[in-house]
MARZALO-547234 format. One record per residue (C-alpha): residue number from 1; residue in one letter; y, z, x. Coordinates in Angstrom, 1 decimal. Last residue first. Layout:
N
+-----+--------+--------+--------+--------+
: num : residu :     yy :     zz :     xx :
+-----+--------+--------+--------+--------+
: NUM :      A :      Y :      Z :      X :
...
+-----+--------+--------+--------+--------+
END
This chain:
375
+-----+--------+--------+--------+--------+
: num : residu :     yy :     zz :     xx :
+-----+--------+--------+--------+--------+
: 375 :      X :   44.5 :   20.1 :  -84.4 :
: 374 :      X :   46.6 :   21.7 :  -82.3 :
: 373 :      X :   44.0 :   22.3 :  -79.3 :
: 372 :      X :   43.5 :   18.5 :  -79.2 :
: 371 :      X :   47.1 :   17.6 :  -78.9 :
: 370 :      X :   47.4 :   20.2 :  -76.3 :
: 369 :      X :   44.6 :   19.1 :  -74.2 :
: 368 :      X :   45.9 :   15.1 :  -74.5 :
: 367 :      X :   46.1 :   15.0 :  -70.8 :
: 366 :      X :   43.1 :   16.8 :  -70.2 :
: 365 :      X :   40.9 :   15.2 :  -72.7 :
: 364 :      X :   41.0 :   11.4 :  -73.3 :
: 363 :      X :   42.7 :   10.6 :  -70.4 :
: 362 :      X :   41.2 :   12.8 :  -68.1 :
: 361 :      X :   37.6 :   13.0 :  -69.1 :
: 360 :      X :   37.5 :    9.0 :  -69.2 :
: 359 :      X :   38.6 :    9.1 :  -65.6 :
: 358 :      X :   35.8 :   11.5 :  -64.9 :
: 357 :      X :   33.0 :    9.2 :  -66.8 :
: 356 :      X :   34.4 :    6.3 :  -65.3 :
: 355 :      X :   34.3 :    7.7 :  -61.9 :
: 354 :      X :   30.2 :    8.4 :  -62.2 :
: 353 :      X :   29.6 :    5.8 :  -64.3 :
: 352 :      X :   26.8 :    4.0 :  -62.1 :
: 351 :      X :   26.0 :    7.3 :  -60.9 :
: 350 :      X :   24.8 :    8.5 :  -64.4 :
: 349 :      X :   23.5 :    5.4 :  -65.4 :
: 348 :      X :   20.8 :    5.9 :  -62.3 :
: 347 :      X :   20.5 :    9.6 :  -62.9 :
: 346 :      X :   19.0 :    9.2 :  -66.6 :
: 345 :      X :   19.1 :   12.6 :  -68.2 :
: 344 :      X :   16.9 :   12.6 :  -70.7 :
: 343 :      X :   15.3 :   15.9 :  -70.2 :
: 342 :      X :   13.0 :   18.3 :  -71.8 :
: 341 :      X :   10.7 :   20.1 :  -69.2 :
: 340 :      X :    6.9 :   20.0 :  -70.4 :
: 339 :      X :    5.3 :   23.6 :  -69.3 :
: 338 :      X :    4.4 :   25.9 :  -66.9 :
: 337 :      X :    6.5 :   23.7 :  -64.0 :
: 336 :      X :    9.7 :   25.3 :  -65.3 :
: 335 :      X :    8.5 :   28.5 :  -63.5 :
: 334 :      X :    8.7 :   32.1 :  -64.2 :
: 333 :      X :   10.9 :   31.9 :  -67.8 :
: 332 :      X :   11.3 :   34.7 :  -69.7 :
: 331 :      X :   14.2 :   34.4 :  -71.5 :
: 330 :      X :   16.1 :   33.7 :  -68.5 :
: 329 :      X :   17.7 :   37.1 :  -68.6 :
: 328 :      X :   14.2 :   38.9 :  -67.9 :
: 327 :      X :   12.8 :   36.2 :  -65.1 :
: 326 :      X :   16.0 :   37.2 :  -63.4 :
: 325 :      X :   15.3 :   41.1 :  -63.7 :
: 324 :      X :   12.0 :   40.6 :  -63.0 :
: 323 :      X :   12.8 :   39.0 :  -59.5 :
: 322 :      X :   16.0 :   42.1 :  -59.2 :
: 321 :      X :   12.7 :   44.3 :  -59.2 :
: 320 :      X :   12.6 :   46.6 :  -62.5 :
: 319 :      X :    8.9 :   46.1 :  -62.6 :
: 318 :      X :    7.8 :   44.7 :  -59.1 :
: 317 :      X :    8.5 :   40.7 :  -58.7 :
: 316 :      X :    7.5 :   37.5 :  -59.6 :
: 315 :      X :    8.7 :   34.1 :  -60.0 :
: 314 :      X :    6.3 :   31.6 :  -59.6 :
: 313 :      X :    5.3 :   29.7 :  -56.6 :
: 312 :      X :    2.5 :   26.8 :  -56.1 :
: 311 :      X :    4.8 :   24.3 :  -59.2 :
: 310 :      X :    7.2 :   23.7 :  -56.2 :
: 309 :      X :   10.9 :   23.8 :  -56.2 :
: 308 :      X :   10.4 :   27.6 :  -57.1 :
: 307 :      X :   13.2 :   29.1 :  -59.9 :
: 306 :      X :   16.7 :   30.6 :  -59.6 :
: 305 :      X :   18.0 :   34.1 :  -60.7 :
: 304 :      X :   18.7 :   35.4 :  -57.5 :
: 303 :      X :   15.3 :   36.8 :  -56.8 :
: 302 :      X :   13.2 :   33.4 :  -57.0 :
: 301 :      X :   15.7 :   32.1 :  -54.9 :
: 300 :      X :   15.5 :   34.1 :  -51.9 :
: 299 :      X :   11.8 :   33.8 :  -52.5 :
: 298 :      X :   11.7 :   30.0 :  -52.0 :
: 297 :      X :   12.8 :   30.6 :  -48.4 :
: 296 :      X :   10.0 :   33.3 :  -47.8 :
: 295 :      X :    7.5 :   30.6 :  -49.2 :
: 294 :      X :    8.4 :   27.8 :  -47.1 :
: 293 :      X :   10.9 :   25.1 :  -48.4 :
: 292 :      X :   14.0 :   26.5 :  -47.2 :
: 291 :      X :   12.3 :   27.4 :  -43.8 :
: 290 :      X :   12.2 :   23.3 :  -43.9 :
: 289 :      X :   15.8 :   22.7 :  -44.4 :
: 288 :      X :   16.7 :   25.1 :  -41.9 :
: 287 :      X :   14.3 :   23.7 :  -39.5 :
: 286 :      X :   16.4 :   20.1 :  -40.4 :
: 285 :      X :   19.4 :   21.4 :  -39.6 :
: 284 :      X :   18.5 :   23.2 :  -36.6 :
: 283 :      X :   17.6 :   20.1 :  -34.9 :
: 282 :      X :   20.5 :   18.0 :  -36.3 :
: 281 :      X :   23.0 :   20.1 :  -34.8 :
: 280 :      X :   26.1 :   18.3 :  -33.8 :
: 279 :      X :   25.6 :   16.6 :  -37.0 :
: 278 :      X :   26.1 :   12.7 :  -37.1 :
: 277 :      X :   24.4 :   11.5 :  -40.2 :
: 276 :      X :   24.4 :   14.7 :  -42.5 :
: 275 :      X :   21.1 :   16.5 :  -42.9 :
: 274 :      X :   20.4 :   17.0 :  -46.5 :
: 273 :      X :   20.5 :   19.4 :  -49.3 :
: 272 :      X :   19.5 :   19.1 :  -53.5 :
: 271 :      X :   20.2 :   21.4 :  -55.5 :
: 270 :      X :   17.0 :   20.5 :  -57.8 :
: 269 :      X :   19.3 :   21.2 :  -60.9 :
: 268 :      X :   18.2 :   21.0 :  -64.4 :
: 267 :      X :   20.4 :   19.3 :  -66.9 :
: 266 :      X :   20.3 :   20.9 :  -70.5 :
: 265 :      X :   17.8 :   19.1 :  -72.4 :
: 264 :      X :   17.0 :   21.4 :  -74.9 :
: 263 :      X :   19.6 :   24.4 :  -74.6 :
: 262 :      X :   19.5 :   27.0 :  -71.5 :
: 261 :      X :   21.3 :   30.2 :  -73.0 :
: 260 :      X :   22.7 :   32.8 :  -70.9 :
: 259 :      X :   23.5 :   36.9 :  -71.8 :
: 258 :      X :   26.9 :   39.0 :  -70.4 :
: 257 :      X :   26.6 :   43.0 :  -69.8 :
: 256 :      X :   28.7 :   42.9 :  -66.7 :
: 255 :      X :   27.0 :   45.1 :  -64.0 :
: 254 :      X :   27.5 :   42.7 :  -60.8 :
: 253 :      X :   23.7 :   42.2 :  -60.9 :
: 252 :      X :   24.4 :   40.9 :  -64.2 :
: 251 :      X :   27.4 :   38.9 :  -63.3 :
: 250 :      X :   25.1 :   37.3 :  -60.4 :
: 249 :      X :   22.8 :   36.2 :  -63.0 :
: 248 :      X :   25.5 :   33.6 :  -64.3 :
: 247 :      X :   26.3 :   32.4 :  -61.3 :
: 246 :      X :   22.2 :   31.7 :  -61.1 :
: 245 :      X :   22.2 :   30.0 :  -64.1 :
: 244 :      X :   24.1 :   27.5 :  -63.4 :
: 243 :      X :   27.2 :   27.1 :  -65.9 :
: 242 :      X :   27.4 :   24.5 :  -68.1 :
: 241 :      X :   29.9 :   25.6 :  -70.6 :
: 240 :      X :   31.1 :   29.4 :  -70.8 :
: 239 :      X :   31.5 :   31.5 :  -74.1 :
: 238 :      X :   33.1 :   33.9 :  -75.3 :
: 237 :      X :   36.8 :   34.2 :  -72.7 :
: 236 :      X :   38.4 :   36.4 :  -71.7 :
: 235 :      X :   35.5 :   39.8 :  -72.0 :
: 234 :      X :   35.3 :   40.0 :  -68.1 :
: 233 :      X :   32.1 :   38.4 :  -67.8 :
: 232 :      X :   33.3 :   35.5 :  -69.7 :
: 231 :      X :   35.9 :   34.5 :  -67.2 :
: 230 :      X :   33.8 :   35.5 :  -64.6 :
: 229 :      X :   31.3 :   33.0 :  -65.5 :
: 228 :      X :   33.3 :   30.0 :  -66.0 :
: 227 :      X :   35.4 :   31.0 :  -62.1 :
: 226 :      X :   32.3 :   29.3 :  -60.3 :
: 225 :      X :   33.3 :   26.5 :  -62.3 :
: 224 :      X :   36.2 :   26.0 :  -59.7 :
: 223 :      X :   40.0 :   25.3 :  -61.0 :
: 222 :      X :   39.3 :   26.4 :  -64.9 :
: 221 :      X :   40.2 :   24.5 :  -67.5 :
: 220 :      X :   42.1 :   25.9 :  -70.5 :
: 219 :      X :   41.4 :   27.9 :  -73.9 :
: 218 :      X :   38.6 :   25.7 :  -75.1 :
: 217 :      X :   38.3 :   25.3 :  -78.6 :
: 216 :      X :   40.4 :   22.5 :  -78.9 :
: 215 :      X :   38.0 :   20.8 :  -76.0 :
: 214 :      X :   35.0 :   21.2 :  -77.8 :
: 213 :      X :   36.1 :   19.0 :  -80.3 :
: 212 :      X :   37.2 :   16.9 :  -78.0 :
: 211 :      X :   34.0 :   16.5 :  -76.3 :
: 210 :      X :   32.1 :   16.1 :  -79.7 :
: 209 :      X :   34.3 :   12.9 :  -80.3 :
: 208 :      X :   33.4 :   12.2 :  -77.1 :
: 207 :      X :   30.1 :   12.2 :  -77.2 :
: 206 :      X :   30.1 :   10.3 :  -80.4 :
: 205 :      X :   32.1 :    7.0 :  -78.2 :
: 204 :      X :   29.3 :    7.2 :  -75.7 :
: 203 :      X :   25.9 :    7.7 :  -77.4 :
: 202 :      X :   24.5 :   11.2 :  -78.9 :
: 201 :      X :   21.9 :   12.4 :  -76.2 :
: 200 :      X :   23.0 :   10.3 :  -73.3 :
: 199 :      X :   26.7 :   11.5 :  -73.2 :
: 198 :      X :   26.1 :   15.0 :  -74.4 :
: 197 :      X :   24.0 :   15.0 :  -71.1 :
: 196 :      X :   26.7 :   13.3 :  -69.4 :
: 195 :      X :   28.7 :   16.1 :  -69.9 :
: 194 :      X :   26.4 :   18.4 :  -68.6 :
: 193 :      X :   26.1 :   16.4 :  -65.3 :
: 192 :      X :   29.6 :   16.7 :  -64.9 :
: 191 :      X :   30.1 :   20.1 :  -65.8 :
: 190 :      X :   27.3 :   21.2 :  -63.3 :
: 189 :      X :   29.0 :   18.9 :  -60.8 :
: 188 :      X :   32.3 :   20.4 :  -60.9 :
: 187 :      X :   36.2 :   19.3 :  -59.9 :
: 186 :      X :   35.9 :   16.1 :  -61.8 :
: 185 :      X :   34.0 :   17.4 :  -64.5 :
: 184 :      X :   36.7 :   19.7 :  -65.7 :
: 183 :      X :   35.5 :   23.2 :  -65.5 :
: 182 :      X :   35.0 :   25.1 :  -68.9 :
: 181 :      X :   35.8 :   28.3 :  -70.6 :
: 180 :      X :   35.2 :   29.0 :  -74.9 :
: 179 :      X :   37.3 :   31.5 :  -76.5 :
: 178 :      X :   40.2 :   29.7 :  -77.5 :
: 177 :      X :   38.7 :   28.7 :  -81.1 :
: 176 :      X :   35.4 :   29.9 :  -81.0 :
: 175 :      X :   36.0 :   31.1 :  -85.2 :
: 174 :      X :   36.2 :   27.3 :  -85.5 :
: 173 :      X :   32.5 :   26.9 :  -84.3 :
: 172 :      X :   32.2 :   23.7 :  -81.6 :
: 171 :      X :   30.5 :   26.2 :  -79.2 :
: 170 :      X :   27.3 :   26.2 :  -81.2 :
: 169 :      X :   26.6 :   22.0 :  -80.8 :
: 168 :      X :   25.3 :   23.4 :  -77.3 :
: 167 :      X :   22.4 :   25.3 :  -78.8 :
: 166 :      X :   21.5 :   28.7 :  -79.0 :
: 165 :      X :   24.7 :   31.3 :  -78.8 :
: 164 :      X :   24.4 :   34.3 :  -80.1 :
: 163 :      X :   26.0 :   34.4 :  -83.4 :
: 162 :      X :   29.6 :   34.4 :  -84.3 :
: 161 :      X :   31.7 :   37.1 :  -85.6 :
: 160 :      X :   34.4 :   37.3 :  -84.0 :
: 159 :      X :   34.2 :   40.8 :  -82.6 :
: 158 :      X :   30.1 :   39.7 :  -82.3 :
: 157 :      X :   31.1 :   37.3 :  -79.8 :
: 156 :      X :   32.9 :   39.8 :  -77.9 :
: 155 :      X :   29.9 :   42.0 :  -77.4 :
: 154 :      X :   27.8 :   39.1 :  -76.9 :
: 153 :      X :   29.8 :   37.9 :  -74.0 :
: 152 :      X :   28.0 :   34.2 :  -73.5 :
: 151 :      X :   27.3 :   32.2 :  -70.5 :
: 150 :      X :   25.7 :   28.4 :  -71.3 :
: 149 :      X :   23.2 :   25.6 :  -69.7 :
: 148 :      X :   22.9 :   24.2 :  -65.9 :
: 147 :      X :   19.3 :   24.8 :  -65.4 :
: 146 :      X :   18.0 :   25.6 :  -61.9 :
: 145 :      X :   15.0 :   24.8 :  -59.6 :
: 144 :      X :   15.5 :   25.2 :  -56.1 :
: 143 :      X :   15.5 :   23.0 :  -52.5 :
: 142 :      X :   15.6 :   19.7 :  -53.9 :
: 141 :      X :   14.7 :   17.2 :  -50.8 :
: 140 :      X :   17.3 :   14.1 :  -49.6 :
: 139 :      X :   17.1 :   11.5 :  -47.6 :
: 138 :      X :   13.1 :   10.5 :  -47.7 :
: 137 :      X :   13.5 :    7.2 :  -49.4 :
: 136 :      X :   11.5 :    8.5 :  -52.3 :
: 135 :      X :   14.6 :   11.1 :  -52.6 :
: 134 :      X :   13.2 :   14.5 :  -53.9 :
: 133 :      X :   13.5 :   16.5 :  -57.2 :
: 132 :      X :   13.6 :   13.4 :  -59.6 :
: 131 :      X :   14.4 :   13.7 :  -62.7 :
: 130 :      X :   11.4 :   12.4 :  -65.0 :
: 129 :      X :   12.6 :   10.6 :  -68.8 :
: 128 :      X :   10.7 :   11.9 :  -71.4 :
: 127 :      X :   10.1 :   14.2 :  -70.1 :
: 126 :      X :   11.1 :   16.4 :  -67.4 :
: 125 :      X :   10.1 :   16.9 :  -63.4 :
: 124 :      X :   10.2 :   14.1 :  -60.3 :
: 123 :      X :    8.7 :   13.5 :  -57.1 :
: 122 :      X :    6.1 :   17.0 :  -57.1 :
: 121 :      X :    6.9 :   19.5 :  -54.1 :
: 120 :      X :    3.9 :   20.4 :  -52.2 :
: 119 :      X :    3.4 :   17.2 :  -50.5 :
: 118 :      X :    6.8 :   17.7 :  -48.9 :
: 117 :      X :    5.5 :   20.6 :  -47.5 :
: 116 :      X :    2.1 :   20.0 :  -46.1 :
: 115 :      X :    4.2 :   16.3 :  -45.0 :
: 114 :      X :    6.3 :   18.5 :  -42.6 :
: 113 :      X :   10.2 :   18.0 :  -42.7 :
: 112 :      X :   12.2 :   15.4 :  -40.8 :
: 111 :      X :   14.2 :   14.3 :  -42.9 :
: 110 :      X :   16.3 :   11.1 :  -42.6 :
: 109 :      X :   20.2 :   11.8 :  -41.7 :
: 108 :      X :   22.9 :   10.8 :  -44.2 :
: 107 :      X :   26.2 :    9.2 :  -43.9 :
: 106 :      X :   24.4 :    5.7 :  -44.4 :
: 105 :      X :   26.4 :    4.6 :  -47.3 :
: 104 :      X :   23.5 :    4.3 :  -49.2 :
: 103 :      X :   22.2 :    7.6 :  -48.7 :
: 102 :      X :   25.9 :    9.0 :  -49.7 :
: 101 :      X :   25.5 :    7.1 :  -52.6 :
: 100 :      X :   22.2 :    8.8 :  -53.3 :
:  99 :      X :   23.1 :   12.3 :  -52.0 :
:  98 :      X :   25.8 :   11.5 :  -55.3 :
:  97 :      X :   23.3 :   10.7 :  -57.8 :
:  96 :      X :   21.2 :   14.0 :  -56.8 :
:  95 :      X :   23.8 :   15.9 :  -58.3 :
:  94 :      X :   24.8 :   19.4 :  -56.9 :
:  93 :      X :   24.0 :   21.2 :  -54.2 :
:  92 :      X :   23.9 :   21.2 :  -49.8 :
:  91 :      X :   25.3 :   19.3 :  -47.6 :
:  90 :      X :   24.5 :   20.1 :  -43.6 :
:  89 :      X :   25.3 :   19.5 :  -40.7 :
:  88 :      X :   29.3 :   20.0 :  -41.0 :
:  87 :      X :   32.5 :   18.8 :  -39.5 :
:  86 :      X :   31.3 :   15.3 :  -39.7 :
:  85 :      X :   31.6 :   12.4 :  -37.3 :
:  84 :      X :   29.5 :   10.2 :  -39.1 :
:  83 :      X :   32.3 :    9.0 :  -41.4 :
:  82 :      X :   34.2 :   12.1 :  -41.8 :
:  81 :      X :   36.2 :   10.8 :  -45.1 :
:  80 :      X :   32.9 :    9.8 :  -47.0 :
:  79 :      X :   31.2 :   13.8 :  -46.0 :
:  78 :      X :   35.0 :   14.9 :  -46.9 :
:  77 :      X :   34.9 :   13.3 :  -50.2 :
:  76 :      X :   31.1 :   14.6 :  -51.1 :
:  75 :      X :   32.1 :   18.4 :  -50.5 :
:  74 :      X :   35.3 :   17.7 :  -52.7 :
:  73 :      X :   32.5 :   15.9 :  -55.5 :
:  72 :      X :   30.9 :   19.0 :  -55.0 :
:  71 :      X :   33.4 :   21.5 :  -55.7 :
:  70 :      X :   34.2 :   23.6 :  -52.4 :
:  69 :      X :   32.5 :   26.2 :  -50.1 :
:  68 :      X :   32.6 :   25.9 :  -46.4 :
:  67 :      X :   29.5 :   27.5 :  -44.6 :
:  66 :      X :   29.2 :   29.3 :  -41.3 :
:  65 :      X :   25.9 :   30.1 :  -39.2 :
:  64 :      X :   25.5 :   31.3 :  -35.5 :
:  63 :      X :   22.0 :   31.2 :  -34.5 :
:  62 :      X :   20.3 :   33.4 :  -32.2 :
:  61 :      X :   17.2 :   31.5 :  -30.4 :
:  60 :      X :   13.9 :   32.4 :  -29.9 :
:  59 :      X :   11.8 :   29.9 :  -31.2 :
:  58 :      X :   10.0 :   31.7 :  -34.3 :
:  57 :      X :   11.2 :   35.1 :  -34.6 :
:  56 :      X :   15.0 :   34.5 :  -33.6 :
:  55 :      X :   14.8 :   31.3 :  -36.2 :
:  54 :      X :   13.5 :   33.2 :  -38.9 :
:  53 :      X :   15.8 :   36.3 :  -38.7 :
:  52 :      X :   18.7 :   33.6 :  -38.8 :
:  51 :      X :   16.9 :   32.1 :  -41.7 :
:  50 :      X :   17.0 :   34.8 :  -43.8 :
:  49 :      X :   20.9 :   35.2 :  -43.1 :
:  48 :      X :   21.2 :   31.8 :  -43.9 :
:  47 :      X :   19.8 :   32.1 :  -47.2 :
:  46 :      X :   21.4 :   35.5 :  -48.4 :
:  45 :      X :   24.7 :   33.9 :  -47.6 :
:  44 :      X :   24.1 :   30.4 :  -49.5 :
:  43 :      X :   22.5 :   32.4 :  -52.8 :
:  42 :      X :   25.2 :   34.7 :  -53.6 :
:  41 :      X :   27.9 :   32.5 :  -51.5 :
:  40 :      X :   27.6 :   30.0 :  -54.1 :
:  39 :      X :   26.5 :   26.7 :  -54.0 :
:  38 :      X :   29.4 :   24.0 :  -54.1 :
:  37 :      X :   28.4 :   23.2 :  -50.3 :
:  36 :      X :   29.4 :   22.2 :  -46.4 :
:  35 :      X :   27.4 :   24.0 :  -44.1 :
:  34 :      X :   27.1 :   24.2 :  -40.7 :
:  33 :      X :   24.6 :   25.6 :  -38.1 :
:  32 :      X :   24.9 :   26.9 :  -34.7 :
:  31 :      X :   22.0 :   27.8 :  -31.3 :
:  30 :      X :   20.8 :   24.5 :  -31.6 :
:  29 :      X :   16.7 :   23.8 :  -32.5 :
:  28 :      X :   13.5 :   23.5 :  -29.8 :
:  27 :      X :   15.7 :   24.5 :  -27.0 :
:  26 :      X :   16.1 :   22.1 :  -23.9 :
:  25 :      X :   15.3 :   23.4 :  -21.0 :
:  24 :      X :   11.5 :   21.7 :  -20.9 :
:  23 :      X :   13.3 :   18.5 :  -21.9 :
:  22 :      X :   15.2 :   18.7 :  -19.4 :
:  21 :      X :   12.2 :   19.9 :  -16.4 :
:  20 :      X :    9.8 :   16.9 :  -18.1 :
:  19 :      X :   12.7 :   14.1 :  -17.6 :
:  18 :      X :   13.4 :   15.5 :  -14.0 :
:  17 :      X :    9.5 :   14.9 :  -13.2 :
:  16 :      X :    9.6 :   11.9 :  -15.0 :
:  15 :      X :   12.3 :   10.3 :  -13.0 :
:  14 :      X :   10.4 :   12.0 :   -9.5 :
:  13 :      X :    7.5 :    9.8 :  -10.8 :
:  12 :      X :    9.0 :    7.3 :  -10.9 :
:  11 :      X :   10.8 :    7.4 :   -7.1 :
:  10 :      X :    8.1 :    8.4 :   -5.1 :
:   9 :      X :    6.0 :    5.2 :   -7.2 :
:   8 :      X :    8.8 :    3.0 :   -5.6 :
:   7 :      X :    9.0 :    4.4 :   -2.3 :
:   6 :      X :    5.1 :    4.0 :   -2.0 :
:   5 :      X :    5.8 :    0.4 :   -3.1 :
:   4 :      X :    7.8 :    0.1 :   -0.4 :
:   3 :      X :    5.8 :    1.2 :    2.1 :
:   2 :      X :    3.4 :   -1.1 :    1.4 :
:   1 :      X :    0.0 :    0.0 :    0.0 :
+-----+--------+--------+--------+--------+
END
């Protein structure tokens, strides 16, 4: 062998040799995470900080962990704004139609979670027409279960002398008349969805007929929907409108004696979250992702009023555990995989109409409000 070639091979396999000692160095996730998301700091903080524990059990590292709440459709502008150089790793909640565009627009990152896990989570939910609960495309994953339905004050329902609330046609009573609180759908997802709920059950121009009437009943609009629930919790307002049920739960555990209603074919959430295209730390994105979908992930849910993404979990707890507690103001419900889902939310019409159905909102409700609430 020439001495060249000898020089050659010295040199390869010195390449590889400083390949292996990088690699070696490098940790298996980055030592910060991210987050950009409507959810609320009741489920996001109790989340990270179980995955914190998680990630200095399993590889070793400490991870520092920050999350910016806003209105999804704000959350979605700012992913569109960034442009692959986001300020965040990770989006989390709200509609699946907007992960979608963003998919499309190739501001997310593929997962790269375990197929055990994945396999464990069924591709859609609800009849007669199945939501799906992860991308097919592999973009997106649901990480909870969680119906977007009604918060109601009983004690100041009975003052006015209406009955519990059951259905959403209920909040159109006269005596509600300034009692009801509600989040333009522009500013939040739950109310969008719900909206287009009433949208797909009655037809476009009944819809908003009811919308209006709903509207003279409603006192004003509310800057975040996370403010819905307080509202009702502290006895000013009746009744909220589409309010997740886990805000709604956190009023409980914050003593206020309010009760929740999820009516037939309310939208159910999958929360969805993804890995935005560009995070400085991918790696630790997608773990947290996955510890989402591991059993000690889908039990911070399961005790905050949420339900199990997959149909292996139910919610459970000791008697008079915060779990029972939930599965107590749900009206009993451990899993929405024990029996047929009601749904006809279609979540290709509803991201073809997206800004239509906003626009629509405003014109036809918010800047006629005080016509409305006069008639």
């Amino acid at each position: 062998m020439s001495r060249k070639i000898i020089g050659l091979v010295f040199c390869f396999l010195l390449v590889v040799s400083s390949l292996m000692t990088v690699f070696a160095a490098q940790p298996a996730i980055e030592n910060e995470l991210v987050l950009i998301t409507p959810v609320s700091k009741f489920i996001v903080d109790a989340a990270l900080e179980k995955f914190k524990g998680y990630a200095q059990e399993r590889w070793g590292v400490s991870v520092k962990v920050s999350a910016s709440h806003d209105g999804t459709p704000t959350c979605y502008g700012k992913i569109v704004e960034w442009n692959g150089r986001p300020q965040a790793d990770i989006f989390w909640g709200g509609e699946s139609a907007l992960f979608d565009e963003l998919a499309k627009k190739n501001l997310l990152e593929k997962l790269q979670l375990s197929e055990e896990l994945m396999s464990l989570i069924p591709a859609e939910i609800g009849e007669p027409k199945p939501l799906p609960i992860k991308d097919p495309n592999g973009y997106w994953v649901g990480s909870t279960l969680e119906p977007y339905g009604l918060i109601y004050n009983p004690k100041l329902l009975k003052r006015l002398g209406v009955d519990e609330i059951k259905t959403w046609d209920d909040l159109l009573n006269p005596k509600l008349k300034g009692w009801v609180a509600q989040c333009t759908p522009d500013r939040s997802s739950s109310s969008h969805a719900s909206y287009e709920v009433i949208l797909q059950l009655l037809g476009w121009e009944k819809a908003w007929e009811w919308t209006e009437k709903l509207a003279a009943n409603t006192a004003n609009f509310s800057a975040r929907s996370r403010d819905v629930p307080s509202t009702v919790a502290k006895g000013e307002a009746a009744v909220g409108f589409a309010v997740p049920s886990y805000m709604a739960f956190e009023e409980v555990l914050a003593g206020y004696e309010v009760k929740y209603v999820a009516p037939d074919y309310c939208f159910i959430t999958c929360e969805p979250i993804a890995v935005i295209a560009g995070a400085k730390n991918s790696r630790t994105a997608q773990a947290f992702i996955e510890f989402l979908q591991m059993e000690e992930g889908q039990r911070v849910f399961m005790e905050r009023g949420l339900f199990p993404i997959t149909p292996r979990y139910r919610v459970f707890g000791a008697p008079g555990s915060t779990a029972e507690r939930a599965v107590e103001f749900t009206g009993g419900v451990r899993s929405f995989f024990d029996k047929p889902t009601k749904n006809i939310y279609d979540s290709e019409l509803a991201q073809e109409r997206y800004s239509e159905v906003n626009e629509t909102f405003r014109k036809r409700i918010v800047e006629r409000h005080n016509e409305l609430k006069k008639k």
